[in-house]
Backbone as CSV, one residue per row, in Angstrom:
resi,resn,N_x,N_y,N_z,CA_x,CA_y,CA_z,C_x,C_y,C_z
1,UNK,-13.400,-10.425,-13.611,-12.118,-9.886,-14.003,-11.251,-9.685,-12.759
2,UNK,-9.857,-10.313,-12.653,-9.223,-9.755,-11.742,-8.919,-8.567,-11.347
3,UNK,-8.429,-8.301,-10.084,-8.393,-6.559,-10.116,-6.455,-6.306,-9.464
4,UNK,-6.362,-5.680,-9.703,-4.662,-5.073,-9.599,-4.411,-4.460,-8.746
5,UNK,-3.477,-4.190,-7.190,-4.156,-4.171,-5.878,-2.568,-3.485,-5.835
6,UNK,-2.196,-2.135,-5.096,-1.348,-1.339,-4.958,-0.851,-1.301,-3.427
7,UNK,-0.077,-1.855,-2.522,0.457,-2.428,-1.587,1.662,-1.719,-0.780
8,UNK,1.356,-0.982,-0.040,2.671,-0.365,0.646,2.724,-0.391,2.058
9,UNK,3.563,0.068,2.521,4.116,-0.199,4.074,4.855,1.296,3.804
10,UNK,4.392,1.834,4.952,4.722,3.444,5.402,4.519,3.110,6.855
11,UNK,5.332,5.315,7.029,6.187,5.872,8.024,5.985,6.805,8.207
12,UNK,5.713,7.468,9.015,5.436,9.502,8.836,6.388,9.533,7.241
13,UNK,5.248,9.690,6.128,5.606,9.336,5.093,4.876,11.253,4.254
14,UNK,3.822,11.743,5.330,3.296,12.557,4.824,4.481,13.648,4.527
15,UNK,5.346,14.342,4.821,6.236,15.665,4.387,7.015,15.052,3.521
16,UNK,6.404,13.840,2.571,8.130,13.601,1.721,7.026,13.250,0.198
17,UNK,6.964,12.251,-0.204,6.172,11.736,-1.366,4.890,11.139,-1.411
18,UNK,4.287,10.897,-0.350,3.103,10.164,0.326,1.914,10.593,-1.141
19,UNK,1.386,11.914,-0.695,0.457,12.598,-1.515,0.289,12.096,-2.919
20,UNK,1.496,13.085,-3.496,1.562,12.233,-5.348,1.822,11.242,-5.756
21,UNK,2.194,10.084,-4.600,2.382,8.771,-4.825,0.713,8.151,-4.968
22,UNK,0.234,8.533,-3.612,-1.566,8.431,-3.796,-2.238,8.280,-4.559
23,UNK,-1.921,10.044,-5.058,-2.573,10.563,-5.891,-2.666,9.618,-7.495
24,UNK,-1.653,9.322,-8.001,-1.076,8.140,-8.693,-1.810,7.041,-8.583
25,UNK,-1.647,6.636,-7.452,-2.037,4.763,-7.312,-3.536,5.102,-7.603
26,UNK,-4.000,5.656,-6.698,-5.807,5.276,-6.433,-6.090,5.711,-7.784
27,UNK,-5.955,6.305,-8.766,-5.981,6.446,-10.177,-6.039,5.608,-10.978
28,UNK,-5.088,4.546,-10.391,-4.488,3.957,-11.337,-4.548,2.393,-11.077
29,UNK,-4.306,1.977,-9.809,-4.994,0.494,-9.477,-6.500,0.414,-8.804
30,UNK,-7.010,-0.512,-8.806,-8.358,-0.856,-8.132,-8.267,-0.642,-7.022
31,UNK,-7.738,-1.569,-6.033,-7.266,-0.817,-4.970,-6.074,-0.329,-4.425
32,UNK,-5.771,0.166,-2.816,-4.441,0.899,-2.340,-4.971,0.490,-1.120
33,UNK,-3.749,-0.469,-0.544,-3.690,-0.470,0.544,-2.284,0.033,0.918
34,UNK,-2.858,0.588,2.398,-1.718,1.406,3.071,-1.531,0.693,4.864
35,UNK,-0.459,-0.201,4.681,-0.086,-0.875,6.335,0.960,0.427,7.483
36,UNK,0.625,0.862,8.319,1.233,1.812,8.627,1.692,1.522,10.052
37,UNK,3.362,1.807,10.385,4.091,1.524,10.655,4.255,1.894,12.193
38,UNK,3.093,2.967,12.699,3.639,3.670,13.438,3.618,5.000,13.407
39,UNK,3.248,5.844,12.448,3.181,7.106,11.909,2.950,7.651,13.143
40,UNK,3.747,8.904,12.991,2.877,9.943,14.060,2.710,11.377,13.410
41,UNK,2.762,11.304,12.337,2.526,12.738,11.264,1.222,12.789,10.383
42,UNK,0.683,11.681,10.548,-0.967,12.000,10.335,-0.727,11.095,8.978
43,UNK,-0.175,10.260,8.741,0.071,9.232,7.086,-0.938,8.302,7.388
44,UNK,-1.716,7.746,8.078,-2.375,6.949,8.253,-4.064,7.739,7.844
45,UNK,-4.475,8.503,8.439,-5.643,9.687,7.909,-5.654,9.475,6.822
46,UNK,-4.234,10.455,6.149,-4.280,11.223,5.024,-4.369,10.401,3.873
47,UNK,-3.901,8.760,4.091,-4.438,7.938,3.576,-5.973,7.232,3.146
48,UNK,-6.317,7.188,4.399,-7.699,6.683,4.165,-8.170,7.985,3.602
49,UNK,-8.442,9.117,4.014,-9.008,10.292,3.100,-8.751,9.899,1.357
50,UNK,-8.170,9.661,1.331,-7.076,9.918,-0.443,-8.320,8.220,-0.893
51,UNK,-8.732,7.445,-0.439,-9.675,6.475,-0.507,-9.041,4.982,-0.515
52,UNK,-7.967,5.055,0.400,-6.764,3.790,0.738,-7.506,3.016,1.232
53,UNK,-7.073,1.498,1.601,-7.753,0.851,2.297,-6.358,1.031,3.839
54,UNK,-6.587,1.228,4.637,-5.465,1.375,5.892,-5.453,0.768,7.088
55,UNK,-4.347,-0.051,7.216,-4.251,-1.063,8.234,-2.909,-0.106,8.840
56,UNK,-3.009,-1.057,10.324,-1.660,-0.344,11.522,-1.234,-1.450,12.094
57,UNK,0.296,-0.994,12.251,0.734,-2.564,12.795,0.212,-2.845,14.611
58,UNK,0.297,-3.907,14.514,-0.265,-4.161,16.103,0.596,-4.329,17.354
59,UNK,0.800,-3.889,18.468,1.647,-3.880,19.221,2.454,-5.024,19.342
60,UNK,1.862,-6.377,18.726,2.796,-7.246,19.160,3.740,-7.774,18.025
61,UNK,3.348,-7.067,17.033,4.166,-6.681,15.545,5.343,-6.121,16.004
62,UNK,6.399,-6.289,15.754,8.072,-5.095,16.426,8.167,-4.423,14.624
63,UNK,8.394,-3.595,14.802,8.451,-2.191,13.932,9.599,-2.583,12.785
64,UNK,9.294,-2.059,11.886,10.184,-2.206,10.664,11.540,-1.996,10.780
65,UNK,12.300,-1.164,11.881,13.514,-0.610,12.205,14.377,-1.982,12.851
66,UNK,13.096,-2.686,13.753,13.487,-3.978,14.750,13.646,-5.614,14.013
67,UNK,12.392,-5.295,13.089,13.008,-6.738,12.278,11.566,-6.911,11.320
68,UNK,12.552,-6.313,10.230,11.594,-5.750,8.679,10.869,-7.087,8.345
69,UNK,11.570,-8.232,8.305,10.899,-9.359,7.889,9.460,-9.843,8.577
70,UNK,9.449,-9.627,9.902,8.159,-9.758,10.590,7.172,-8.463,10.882
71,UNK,7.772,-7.299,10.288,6.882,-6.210,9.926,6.286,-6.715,8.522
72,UNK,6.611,-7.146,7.507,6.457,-7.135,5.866,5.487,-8.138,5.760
73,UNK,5.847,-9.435,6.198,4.829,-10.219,6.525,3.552,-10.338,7.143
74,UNK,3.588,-9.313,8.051,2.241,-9.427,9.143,1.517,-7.964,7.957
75,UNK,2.030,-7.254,7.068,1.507,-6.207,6.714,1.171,-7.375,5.183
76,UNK,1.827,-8.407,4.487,1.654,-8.887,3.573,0.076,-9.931,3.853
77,UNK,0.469,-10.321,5.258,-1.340,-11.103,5.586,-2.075,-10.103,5.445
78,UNK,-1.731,-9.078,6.333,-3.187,-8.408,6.403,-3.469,-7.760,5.059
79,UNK,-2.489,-7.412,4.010,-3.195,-7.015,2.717,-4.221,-8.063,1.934
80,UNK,-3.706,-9.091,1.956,-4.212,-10.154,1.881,-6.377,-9.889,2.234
81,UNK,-5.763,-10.148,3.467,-7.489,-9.980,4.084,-8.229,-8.516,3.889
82,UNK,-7.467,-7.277,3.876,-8.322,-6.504,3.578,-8.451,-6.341,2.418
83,UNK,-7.656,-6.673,1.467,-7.948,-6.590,-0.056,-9.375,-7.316,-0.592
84,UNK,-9.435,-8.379,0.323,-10.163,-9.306,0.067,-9.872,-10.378,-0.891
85,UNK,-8.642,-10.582,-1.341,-7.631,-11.084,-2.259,-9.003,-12.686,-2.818
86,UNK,-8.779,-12.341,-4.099,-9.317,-13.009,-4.963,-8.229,-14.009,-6.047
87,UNK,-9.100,-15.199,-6.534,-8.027,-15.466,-7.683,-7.505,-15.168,-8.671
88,UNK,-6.678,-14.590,-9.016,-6.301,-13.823,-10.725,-5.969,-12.541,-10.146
89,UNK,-6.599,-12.193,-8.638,-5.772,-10.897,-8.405,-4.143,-10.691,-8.126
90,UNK,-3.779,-9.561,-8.366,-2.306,-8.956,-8.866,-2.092,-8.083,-7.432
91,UNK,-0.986,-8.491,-6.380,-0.579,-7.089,-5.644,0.836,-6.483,-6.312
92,UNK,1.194,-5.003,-6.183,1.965,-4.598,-6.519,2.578,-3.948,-5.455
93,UNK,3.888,-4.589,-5.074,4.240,-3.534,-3.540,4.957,-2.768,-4.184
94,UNK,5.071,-1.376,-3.734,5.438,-0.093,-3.787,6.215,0.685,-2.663
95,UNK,6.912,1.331,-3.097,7.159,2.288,-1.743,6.429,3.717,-2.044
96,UNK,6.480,4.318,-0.788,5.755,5.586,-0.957,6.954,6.731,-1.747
97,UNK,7.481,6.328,-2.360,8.746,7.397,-3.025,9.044,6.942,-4.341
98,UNK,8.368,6.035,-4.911,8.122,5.401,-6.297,7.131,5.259,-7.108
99,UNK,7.272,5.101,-7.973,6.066,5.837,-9.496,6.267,4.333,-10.490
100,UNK,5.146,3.966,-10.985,5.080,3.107,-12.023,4.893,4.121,-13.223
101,UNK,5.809,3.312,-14.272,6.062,3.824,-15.504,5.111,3.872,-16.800
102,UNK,4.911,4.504,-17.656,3.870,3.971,-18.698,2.682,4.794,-18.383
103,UNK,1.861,4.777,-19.494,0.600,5.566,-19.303,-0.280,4.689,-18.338
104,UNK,-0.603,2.994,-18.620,-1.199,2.634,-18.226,-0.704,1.145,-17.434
105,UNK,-0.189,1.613,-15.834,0.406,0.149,-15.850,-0.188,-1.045,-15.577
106,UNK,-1.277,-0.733,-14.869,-2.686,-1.388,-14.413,-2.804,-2.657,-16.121
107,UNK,-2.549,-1.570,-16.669,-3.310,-2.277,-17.756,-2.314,-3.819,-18.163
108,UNK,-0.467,-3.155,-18.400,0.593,-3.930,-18.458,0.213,-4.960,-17.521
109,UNK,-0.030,-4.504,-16.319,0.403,-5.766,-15.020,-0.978,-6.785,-15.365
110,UNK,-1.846,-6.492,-16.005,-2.804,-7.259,-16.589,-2.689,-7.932,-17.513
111,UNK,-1.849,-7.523,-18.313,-1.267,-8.065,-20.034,-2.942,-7.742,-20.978
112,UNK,-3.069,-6.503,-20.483,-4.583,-6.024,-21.381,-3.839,-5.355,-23.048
């Protein structure tokens, strides 16, 4: 069975929506990966704690502020590889300040 894979790119994301966005996903998709940007407020932790899968961009990555397209991409491979991306699997990118609708969306983005 394919699995439905929850995809974001964060920022010192922890004092704003980070938590109940989490709290949400890992509930609710198979997995959560979290590519992190740079944080210096502890969003990268508080992620993997919450049971994220969490990647960091690499110095020779230039930062989402410098040129989003080669931040999004190098965070879109590496979801890729740590997901372990399979065939029939589903990513869903998200921001950390947004909510999927419905009781069950996992289930929708499946057509279950």
């Amino acid at each position: 069975m394919s699995r439905v894979i929850a995809h974001m790119v964060v920022r010192d994301e922890l004092d704003r929506w980070l938590v109940p966005c989490l709290e949400r996903l890992t509930k609710q998709f198979d997995v959560v990966t979290v590519y992190d940007d740079g944080s210096t407020d502890g969003t990268p932790g508080v992620a993997a704690d919450m049971g994220c899968v969490v990647g960091a961009r690499p110095d020779d990555v230039e930062p989402f502020l410098v040129h989003e397209s080669r931040l999004r991409q190098a965070a879109w491979l590496w979801a890729i590889r740590a997901a372990d991306l399979s065939p029939g699997d589903i990513i869903a990118v998200i921001d950390a300040d947004e909510a999927f609708a419905g009781a069950d969306p996992v289930a929708a983005l499946r057509h279950e």
